[in-house]
MIVOKOL-101868 format. One record per residue (C-alpha): y, z, x. Coordinates in nm, 3 decimals. Layout:
<rs>
R    north       up     east
R        Y        Z        X
...
</rs>
This chain:
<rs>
R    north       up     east
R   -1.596    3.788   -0.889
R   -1.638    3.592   -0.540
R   -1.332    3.467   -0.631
R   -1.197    3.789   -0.655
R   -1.319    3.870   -0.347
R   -1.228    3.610   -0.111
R   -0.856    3.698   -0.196
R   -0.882    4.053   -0.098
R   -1.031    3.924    0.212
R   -0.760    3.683    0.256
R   -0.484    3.945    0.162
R   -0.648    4.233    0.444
R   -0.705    3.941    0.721
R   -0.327    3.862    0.703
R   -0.231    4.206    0.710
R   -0.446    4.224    1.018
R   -0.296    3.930    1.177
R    0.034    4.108    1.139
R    0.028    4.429    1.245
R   -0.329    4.467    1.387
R   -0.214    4.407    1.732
R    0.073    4.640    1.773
R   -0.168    4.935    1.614
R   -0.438    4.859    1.867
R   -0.184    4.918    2.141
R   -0.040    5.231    2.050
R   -0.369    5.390    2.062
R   -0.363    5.578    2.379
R   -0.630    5.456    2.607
R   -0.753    5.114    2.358
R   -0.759    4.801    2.492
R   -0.684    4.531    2.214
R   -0.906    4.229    2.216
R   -0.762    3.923    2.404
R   -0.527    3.680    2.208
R   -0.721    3.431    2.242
R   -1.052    3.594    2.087
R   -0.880    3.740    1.763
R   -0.757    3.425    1.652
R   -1.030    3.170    1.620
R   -1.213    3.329    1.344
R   -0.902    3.373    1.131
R   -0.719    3.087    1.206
R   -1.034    2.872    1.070
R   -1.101    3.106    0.780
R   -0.749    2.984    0.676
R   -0.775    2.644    0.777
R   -1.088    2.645    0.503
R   -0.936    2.844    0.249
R   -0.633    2.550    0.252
R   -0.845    2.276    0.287
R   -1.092    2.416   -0.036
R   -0.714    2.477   -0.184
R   -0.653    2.093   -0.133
R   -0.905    1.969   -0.259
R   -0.882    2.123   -0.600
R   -0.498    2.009   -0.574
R   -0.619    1.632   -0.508
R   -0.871    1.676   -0.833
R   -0.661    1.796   -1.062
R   -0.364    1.495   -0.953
R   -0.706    1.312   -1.020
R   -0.730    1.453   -1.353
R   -0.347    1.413   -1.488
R   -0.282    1.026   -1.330
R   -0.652    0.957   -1.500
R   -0.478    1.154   -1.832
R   -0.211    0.889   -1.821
R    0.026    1.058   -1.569
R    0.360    1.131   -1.674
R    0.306    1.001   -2.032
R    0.073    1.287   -2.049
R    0.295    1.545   -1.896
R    0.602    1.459   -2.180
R    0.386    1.504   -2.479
R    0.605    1.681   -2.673
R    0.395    1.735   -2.980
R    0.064    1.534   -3.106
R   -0.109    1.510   -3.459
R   -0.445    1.501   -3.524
R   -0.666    1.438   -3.871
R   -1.064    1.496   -3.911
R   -1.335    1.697   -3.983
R   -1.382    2.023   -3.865
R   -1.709    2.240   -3.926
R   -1.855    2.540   -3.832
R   -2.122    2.780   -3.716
R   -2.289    3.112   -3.721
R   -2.572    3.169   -3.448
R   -2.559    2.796   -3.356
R   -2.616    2.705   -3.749
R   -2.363    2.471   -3.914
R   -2.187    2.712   -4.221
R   -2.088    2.417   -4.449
R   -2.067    2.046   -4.466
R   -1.727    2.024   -4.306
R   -1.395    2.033   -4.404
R   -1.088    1.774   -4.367
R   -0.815    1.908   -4.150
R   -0.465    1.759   -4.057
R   -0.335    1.938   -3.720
R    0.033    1.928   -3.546
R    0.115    2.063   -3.257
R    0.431    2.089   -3.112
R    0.440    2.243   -2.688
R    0.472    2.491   -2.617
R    0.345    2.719   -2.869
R    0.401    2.578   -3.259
R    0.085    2.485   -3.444
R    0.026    2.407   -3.760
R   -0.315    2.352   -3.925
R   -0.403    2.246   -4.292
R   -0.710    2.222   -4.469
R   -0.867    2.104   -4.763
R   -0.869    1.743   -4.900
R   -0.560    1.882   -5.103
R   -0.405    2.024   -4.786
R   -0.303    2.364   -4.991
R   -0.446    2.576   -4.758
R   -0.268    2.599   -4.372
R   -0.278    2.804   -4.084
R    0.059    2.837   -3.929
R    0.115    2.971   -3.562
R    0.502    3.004   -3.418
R    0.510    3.237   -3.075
R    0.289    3.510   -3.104
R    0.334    3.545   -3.486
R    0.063    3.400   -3.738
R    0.046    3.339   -4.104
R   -0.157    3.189   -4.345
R    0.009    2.989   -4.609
R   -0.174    2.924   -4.992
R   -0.008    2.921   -5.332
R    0.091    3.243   -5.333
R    0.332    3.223   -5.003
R    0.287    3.297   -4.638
R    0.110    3.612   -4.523
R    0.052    3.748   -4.172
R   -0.297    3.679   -4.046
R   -0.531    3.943   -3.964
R   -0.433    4.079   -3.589
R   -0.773    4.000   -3.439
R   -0.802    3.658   -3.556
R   -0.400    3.667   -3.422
R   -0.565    3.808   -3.087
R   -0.798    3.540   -3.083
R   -0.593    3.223   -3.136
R   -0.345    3.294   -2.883
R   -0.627    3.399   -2.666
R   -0.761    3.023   -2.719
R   -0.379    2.879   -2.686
R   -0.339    3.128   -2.350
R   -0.685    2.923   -2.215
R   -0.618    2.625   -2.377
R   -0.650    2.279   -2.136
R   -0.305    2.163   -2.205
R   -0.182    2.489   -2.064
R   -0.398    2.494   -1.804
R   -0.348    2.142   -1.708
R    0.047    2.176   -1.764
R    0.135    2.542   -1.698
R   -0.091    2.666   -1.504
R   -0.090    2.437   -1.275
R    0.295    2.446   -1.216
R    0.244    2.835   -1.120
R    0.310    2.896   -0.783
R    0.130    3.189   -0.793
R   -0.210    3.052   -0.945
R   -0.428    3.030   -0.689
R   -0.713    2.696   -0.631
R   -1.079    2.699   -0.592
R   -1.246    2.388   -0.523
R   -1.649    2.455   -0.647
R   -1.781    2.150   -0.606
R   -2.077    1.941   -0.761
R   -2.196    2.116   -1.093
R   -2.324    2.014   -1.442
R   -2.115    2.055   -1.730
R   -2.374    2.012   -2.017
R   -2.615    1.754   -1.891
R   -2.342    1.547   -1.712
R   -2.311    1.581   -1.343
R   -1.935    1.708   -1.293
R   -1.704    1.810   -0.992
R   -1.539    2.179   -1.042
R   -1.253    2.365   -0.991
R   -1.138    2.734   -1.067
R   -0.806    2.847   -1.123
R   -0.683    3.243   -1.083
R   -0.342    3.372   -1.203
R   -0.164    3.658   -1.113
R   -0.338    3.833   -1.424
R   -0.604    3.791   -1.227
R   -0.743    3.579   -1.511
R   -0.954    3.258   -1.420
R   -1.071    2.942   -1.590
R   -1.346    2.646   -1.483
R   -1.270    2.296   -1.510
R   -1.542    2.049   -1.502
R   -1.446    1.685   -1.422
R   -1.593    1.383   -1.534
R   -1.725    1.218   -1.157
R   -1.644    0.888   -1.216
R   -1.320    0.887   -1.476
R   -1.194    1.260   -1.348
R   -1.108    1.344   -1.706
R   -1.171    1.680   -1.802
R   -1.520    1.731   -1.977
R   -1.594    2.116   -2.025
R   -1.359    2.449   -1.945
R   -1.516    2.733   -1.932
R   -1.360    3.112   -1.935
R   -1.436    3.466   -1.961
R   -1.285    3.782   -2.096
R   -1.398    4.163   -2.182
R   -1.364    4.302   -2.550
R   -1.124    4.573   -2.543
R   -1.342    4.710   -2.826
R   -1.686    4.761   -2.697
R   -1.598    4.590   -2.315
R   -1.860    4.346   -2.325
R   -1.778    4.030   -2.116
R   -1.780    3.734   -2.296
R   -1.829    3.379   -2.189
R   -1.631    3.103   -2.394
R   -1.676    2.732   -2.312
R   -1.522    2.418   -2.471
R   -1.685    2.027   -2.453
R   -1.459    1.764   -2.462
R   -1.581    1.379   -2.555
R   -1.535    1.051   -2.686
R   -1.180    0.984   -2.481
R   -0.951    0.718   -2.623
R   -0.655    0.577   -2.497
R   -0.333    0.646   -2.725
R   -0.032    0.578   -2.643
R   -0.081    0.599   -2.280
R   -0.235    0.888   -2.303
R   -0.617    0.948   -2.295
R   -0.712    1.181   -2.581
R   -1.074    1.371   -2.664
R   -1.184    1.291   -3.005
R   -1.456    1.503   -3.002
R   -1.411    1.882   -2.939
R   -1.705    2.150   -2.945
R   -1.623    2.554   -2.847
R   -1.950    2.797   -2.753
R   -1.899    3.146   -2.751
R   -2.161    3.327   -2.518
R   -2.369    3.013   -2.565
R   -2.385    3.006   -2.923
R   -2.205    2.675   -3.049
R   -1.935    2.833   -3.276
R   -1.706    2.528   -3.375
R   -1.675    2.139   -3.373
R   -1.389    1.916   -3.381
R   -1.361    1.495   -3.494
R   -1.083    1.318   -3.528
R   -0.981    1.017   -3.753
R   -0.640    0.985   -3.595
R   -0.403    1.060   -3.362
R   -0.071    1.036   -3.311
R    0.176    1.150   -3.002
R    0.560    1.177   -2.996
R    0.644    1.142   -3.407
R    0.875    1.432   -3.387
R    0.751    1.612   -3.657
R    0.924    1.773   -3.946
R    1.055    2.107   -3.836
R    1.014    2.273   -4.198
R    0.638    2.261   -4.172
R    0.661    2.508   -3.864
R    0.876    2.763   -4.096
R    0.613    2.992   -4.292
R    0.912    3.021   -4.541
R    1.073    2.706   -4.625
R    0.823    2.586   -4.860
R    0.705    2.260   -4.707
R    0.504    2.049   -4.859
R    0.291    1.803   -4.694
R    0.213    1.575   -5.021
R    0.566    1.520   -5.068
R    0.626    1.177   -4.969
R    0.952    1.285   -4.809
R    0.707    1.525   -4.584
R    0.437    1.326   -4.479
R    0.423    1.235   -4.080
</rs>
Protein backbone atom coordinates (compact mmCIF):
# COMPACT_ATOMS: atom_id res chain seq x y z
CA UNK A 1 0.00 0.00 0.00
CA UNK A 2 2.88 2.72 0.72
CA UNK A 3 3.86 1.76 -2.42
CA UNK A 4 0.74 2.59 -3.76
CA UNK A 5 0.83 5.64 -2.26
CA UNK A 6 4.02 7.23 -2.97
CA UNK A 7 3.00 7.01 -6.75
CA UNK A 8 -0.12 8.94 -6.37
CA UNK A 9 1.99 11.39 -4.61
CA UNK A 10 4.46 11.35 -7.29
CA UNK A 11 1.74 11.47 -10.10
CA UNK A 12 -0.24 14.84 -8.19
CA UNK A 13 3.36 16.58 -7.40
CA UNK A 14 4.12 16.52 -11.18
CA UNK A 15 0.87 17.67 -12.10
CA UNK A 16 1.54 20.46 -9.67
CA UNK A 17 4.84 21.26 -11.06
CA UNK A 18 3.10 21.71 -14.36
CA UNK A 19 0.33 23.65 -14.17
CA UNK A 20 0.31 24.79 -10.48
CA UNK A 21 1.90 28.00 -11.32
CA UNK A 22 -0.16 29.33 -14.12
CA UNK A 23 -3.49 28.46 -11.83
CA UNK A 24 -2.07 30.40 -8.92
CA UNK A 25 -1.80 33.41 -11.20
CA UNK A 26 -5.03 33.58 -12.69
CA UNK A 27 -6.58 33.85 -9.38
CA UNK A 28 -7.46 37.43 -9.14
CA UNK A 29 -5.68 39.01 -6.28
CA UNK A 30 -3.15 35.54 -5.32
CA UNK A 31 0.23 35.90 -5.16
CA UNK A 32 2.03 32.54 -6.19
CA UNK A 33 4.88 31.48 -4.01
CA UNK A 34 8.38 32.52 -5.30
CA UNK A 35 10.18 30.16 -7.84
CA UNK A 36 12.62 29.58 -5.90
CA UNK A 37 10.56 28.28 -2.73
CA UNK A 38 8.26 25.77 -4.72
CA UNK A 39 10.97 23.92 -6.08
CA UNK A 40 13.27 22.63 -3.42
CA UNK A 41 10.92 20.29 -1.83
CA UNK A 42 9.94 18.67 -5.11
CA UNK A 43 12.92 18.71 -6.90
CA UNK A 44 14.53 16.52 -3.90
CA UNK A 45 11.45 14.36 -3.48
CA UNK A 46 12.37 13.34 -7.09
CA UNK A 47 15.91 13.29 -6.77
CA UNK A 48 15.06 10.40 -3.90
CA UNK A 49 12.44 8.69 -5.63
CA UNK A 50 15.32 8.15 -8.67
CA UNK A 51 18.01 7.50 -6.55
CA UNK A 52 15.69 4.60 -4.38
CA UNK A 53 14.75 3.71 -8.27
CA UNK A 54 18.58 3.14 -8.87
CA UNK A 55 19.35 1.35 -6.48
CA UNK A 56 16.90 -1.43 -7.00
CA UNK A 57 18.13 -1.17 -10.82
CA UNK A 58 21.91 -1.74 -9.59
CA UNK A 59 20.50 -4.93 -7.37
CA UNK A 60 18.73 -6.58 -9.65
CA UNK A 61 21.98 -6.15 -12.55
CA UNK A 62 23.48 -7.62 -9.22
CA UNK A 63 21.16 -10.42 -9.27
CA UNK A 64 21.22 -11.47 -13.21
CA UNK A 65 25.39 -11.03 -13.75
CA UNK A 66 25.50 -13.18 -10.23
CA UNK A 67 22.68 -15.61 -12.24
CA UNK A 68 25.29 -16.04 -14.91
CA UNK A 69 24.44 -12.94 -17.03
CA UNK A 70 23.50 -13.43 -20.45
CA UNK A 71 23.69 -17.26 -20.24
CA UNK A 72 20.87 -16.80 -17.91
CA UNK A 73 18.88 -14.40 -19.96
CA UNK A 74 18.94 -17.08 -23.28
CA UNK A 75 17.60 -19.99 -21.40
CA UNK A 76 15.39 -21.13 -23.74
CA UNK A 77 13.95 -24.09 -21.92
CA UNK A 78 15.45 -26.17 -18.76
CA UNK A 79 14.63 -29.75 -17.36
CA UNK A 80 14.47 -30.70 -14.07
CA UNK A 81 14.02 -34.39 -12.20
CA UNK A 82 13.29 -34.96 -8.27
CA UNK A 83 11.11 -35.30 -5.61
CA UNK A 84 8.32 -33.28 -5.01
CA UNK A 85 6.01 -33.53 -1.78
CA UNK A 86 3.39 -31.89 -0.21
CA UNK A 87 1.38 -30.33 2.58
CA UNK A 88 -1.84 -29.57 4.26
CA UNK A 89 -1.65 -27.06 7.33
CA UNK A 90 2.19 -27.25 7.25
CA UNK A 91 1.92 -31.31 7.46
CA UNK A 92 3.72 -33.33 4.76
CA UNK A 93 0.56 -35.41 2.75
CA UNK A 94 2.74 -38.34 1.53
CA UNK A 95 6.24 -39.56 1.27
CA UNK A 96 6.98 -37.79 -1.97
CA UNK A 97 6.67 -38.40 -5.36
CA UNK A 98 9.30 -38.52 -8.41
CA UNK A 99 8.70 -35.82 -10.92
CA UNK A 100 10.46 -35.05 -14.33
CA UNK A 101 9.74 -31.21 -15.31
CA UNK A 102 10.40 -29.25 -18.81
CA UNK A 103 9.96 -26.03 -19.36
CA UNK A 104 10.19 -24.29 -22.36
CA UNK A 105 9.94 -19.79 -22.06
CA UNK A 106 7.77 -18.38 -22.28
CA UNK A 107 4.84 -20.22 -21.23
CA UNK A 108 5.07 -24.30 -22.16
CA UNK A 109 5.37 -26.61 -19.19
CA UNK A 110 5.19 -29.90 -18.89
CA UNK A 111 5.18 -31.94 -15.65
CA UNK A 112 5.13 -35.83 -15.12
CA UNK A 113 4.78 -37.86 -12.22
CA UNK A 114 5.04 -41.15 -10.94
CA UNK A 115 8.09 -43.49 -11.08
CA UNK A 116 6.23 -44.75 -14.33
CA UNK A 117 5.82 -41.18 -15.57
CA UNK A 118 1.98 -42.05 -16.74
CA UNK A 119 0.61 -39.35 -15.08
CA UNK A 120 1.54 -35.45 -16.51
CA UNK A 121 0.40 -32.12 -16.12
CA UNK A 122 0.59 -30.24 -19.33
CA UNK A 123 0.38 -26.30 -19.55
CA UNK A 124 0.55 -24.49 -23.26
CA UNK A 125 -0.68 -20.54 -23.01
CA UNK A 126 -3.42 -20.22 -20.81
CA UNK A 127 -4.85 -23.72 -21.60
CA UNK A 128 -4.24 -26.78 -19.14
CA UNK A 129 -4.72 -30.47 -19.32
CA UNK A 130 -4.01 -33.38 -17.53
CA UNK A 131 -2.83 -36.33 -19.44
CA UNK A 132 -3.35 -40.33 -17.97
CA UNK A 133 -4.28 -43.42 -19.93
CA UNK A 134 -7.35 -42.42 -20.89
CA UNK A 135 -6.16 -39.11 -22.99
CA UNK A 136 -5.82 -35.46 -22.20
CA UNK A 137 -8.53 -33.61 -20.31
CA UNK A 138 -8.82 -29.93 -19.40
CA UNK A 139 -7.86 -29.24 -15.82
CA UNK A 140 -10.19 -27.90 -13.39
CA UNK A 141 -10.39 -23.85 -14.00
CA UNK A 142 -9.26 -22.95 -10.49
CA UNK A 143 -6.33 -25.08 -10.35
CA UNK A 144 -5.96 -23.42 -14.22
CA UNK A 145 -6.37 -19.96 -12.26
CA UNK A 146 -3.83 -20.92 -9.97
CA UNK A 147 -0.92 -22.15 -12.09
CA UNK A 148 -0.82 -19.31 -14.32
CA UNK A 149 -1.25 -17.20 -11.30
CA UNK A 150 2.18 -18.90 -10.05
CA UNK A 151 3.72 -18.67 -13.84
CA UNK A 152 2.31 -14.71 -13.90
CA UNK A 153 4.61 -14.33 -10.35
CA UNK A 154 7.00 -16.68 -11.20
CA UNK A 155 11.00 -15.41 -10.70
CA UNK A 156 11.97 -16.10 -14.21
CA UNK A 157 9.28 -13.70 -15.27
CA UNK A 158 9.95 -11.40 -12.88
CA UNK A 159 13.60 -11.45 -13.33
CA UNK A 160 13.19 -11.54 -17.31
CA UNK A 161 9.89 -9.77 -18.09
CA UNK A 162 9.22 -7.76 -15.65
CA UNK A 163 12.08 -6.24 -15.48
CA UNK A 164 12.23 -5.31 -19.25
CA UNK A 165 8.77 -3.31 -18.62
CA UNK A 166 9.18 0.13 -18.97
CA UNK A 167 6.31 0.72 -17.16
CA UNK A 168 7.12 -1.43 -13.92
CA UNK A 169 8.04 0.76 -11.52
CA UNK A 170 11.35 0.08 -8.66
CA UNK A 171 11.37 0.14 -4.98
CA UNK A 172 14.52 -0.25 -3.28
CA UNK A 173 13.45 -1.60 0.62
CA UNK A 174 16.47 -2.21 1.95
CA UNK A 175 17.97 -4.56 4.73
CA UNK A 176 15.31 -7.33 5.63
CA UNK A 177 15.25 -11.07 6.58
CA UNK A 178 14.06 -13.50 4.24
CA UNK A 179 13.60 -16.59 6.56
CA UNK A 180 16.39 -16.35 9.05
CA UNK A 181 18.94 -15.01 6.47
CA UNK A 182 19.69 -11.36 6.50
CA UNK A 183 18.68 -10.18 2.81
CA UNK A 184 18.62 -6.81 0.80
CA UNK A 185 14.97 -6.08 -0.85
CA UNK A 186 13.39 -4.79 -3.64
CA UNK A 187 9.66 -4.34 -4.82
CA UNK A 188 8.47 -4.25 -8.17
CA UNK A 189 4.81 -2.61 -9.32
CA UNK A 190 3.29 -3.08 -12.81
CA UNK A 191 0.85 -1.23 -14.47
CA UNK A 192 -1.76 -3.84 -13.01
CA UNK A 193 -0.83 -2.33 -10.19
CA UNK A 194 0.35 -5.77 -9.08
CA UNK A 195 3.65 -6.02 -6.93
CA UNK A 196 6.16 -8.67 -5.95
CA UNK A 197 9.25 -8.74 -3.14
CA UNK A 198 12.54 -9.95 -3.95
CA UNK A 199 14.88 -10.83 -1.26
CA UNK A 200 18.62 -11.04 -2.17
CA UNK A 201 21.15 -13.11 -0.84
CA UNK A 202 23.80 -10.11 0.80
CA UNK A 203 26.81 -11.56 -0.09
CA UNK A 204 26.12 -13.75 -3.56
CA UNK A 205 22.94 -11.34 -4.66
CA UNK A 206 21.12 -14.43 -5.83
CA UNK A 207 17.61 -14.43 -5.26
CA UNK A 208 16.55 -16.26 -1.94
CA UNK A 209 12.72 -15.67 -1.21
CA UNK A 210 9.80 -13.73 -3.44
CA UNK A 211 7.10 -12.93 -1.84
CA UNK A 212 3.49 -11.72 -3.37
CA UNK A 213 0.01 -11.01 -2.60
CA UNK A 214 -3.38 -11.24 -4.20
CA UNK A 215 -7.29 -11.06 -3.11
CA UNK A 216 -9.68 -14.13 -3.77
CA UNK A 217 -12.22 -13.07 -6.13
CA UNK A 218 -14.38 -15.57 -4.20
CA UNK A 219 -14.56 -14.49 -0.65
CA UNK A 220 -11.80 -11.27 -1.20
CA UNK A 221 -9.54 -12.31 1.38
CA UNK A 222 -5.90 -11.16 0.71
CA UNK A 223 -3.58 -13.73 0.55
CA UNK A 224 0.11 -13.78 1.10
CA UNK A 225 2.20 -16.36 -1.08
CA UNK A 226 5.98 -16.69 -0.60
CA UNK A 227 8.56 -18.98 -2.31
CA UNK A 228 12.32 -20.09 -0.70
CA UNK A 229 14.85 -20.74 -2.98
CA UNK A 230 18.25 -22.84 -1.89
CA UNK A 231 21.01 -25.00 -2.50
CA UNK A 232 22.30 -22.93 -5.85
CA UNK A 233 24.48 -24.84 -8.29
CA UNK A 234 26.25 -23.79 -11.13
CA UNK A 235 24.98 -25.47 -14.54
CA UNK A 236 25.92 -24.61 -17.47
CA UNK A 237 26.76 -21.14 -16.65
CA UNK A 238 23.90 -20.66 -15.11
CA UNK A 239 23.28 -20.75 -11.29
CA UNK A 240 20.21 -22.88 -10.59
CA UNK A 241 18.09 -23.45 -7.03
CA UNK A 242 17.85 -27.03 -6.27
CA UNK A 243 15.79 -26.63 -3.53
CA UNK A 244 12.34 -24.90 -3.89
CA UNK A 245 9.71 -24.44 -0.94
CA UNK A 246 6.15 -22.26 -1.63
CA UNK A 247 4.03 -20.96 1.74
CA UNK A 248 0.71 -19.88 1.27
CA UNK A 249 -0.39 -17.37 4.11
CA UNK A 250 2.44 -18.91 6.10
CA UNK A 251 1.46 -22.36 5.94
CA UNK A 252 4.30 -24.36 4.00
CA UNK A 253 2.18 -25.82 1.12
CA UNK A 254 4.85 -27.44 -1.29
CA UNK A 255 8.58 -28.52 -1.63
CA UNK A 256 10.74 -28.99 -4.51
CA UNK A 257 14.46 -31.25 -4.93
CA UNK A 258 16.10 -31.84 -7.74
CA UNK A 259 18.34 -34.77 -8.99
CA UNK A 260 19.16 -33.05 -12.24
CA UNK A 261 19.16 -30.40 -14.38
CA UNK A 262 19.60 -29.69 -17.64
CA UNK A 263 19.45 -26.19 -19.82
CA UNK A 264 19.27 -25.71 -23.63
CA UNK A 265 18.43 -29.65 -24.84
CA UNK A 266 15.76 -28.41 -27.10
CA UNK A 267 13.23 -30.58 -26.09
CA UNK A 268 10.88 -32.71 -28.06
CA UNK A 269 8.02 -30.58 -29.23
CA UNK A 270 5.39 -33.58 -29.14
CA UNK A 271 5.51 -33.70 -25.37
CA UNK A 272 4.04 -30.04 -25.30
CA UNK A 273 0.96 -31.31 -27.63
CA UNK A 274 -1.84 -32.75 -25.17
CA UNK A 275 -2.79 -34.77 -28.36
CA UNK A 276 0.01 -36.35 -30.08
CA UNK A 277 0.44 -39.15 -27.81
CA UNK A 278 3.98 -38.74 -26.53
CA UNK A 279 5.52 -40.98 -24.68
CA UNK A 280 8.32 -40.32 -22.44
CA UNK A 281 9.54 -44.17 -21.98
CA UNK A 282 10.00 -44.46 -25.54
CA UNK A 283 13.58 -44.45 -26.09
CA UNK A 284 13.06 -42.32 -29.17
CA UNK A 285 11.37 -39.70 -26.51
CA UNK A 286 13.53 -39.52 -23.74
CA UNK A 287 15.56 -36.00 -23.25
Amino acid sequence: MKYLLLIAVLAFASSISRWGGAAAAAQTGAQAPPESAAKPSISADRGNDLENSRKARALLDQTIQALGGQAYLSIHDIQQEGRTYSFHHGQPTSNGVLFWRFVEFPDKERIEVTKQRDIAYLYVGDKGYEITFKGPHAVEKKDLEEYLRHRRFSLDAVLRTWTADPGVAFFYDGNALAGNLPAQRITLINTKNEAVSLFFDIDTHLPIKKSYTWRDPVDKERNVEEEIFDNYRQVQGVMVPWGFTRYFNGDMQSQRFASAVRINQNPNEAMFDPNSGYDPNKAAGKH
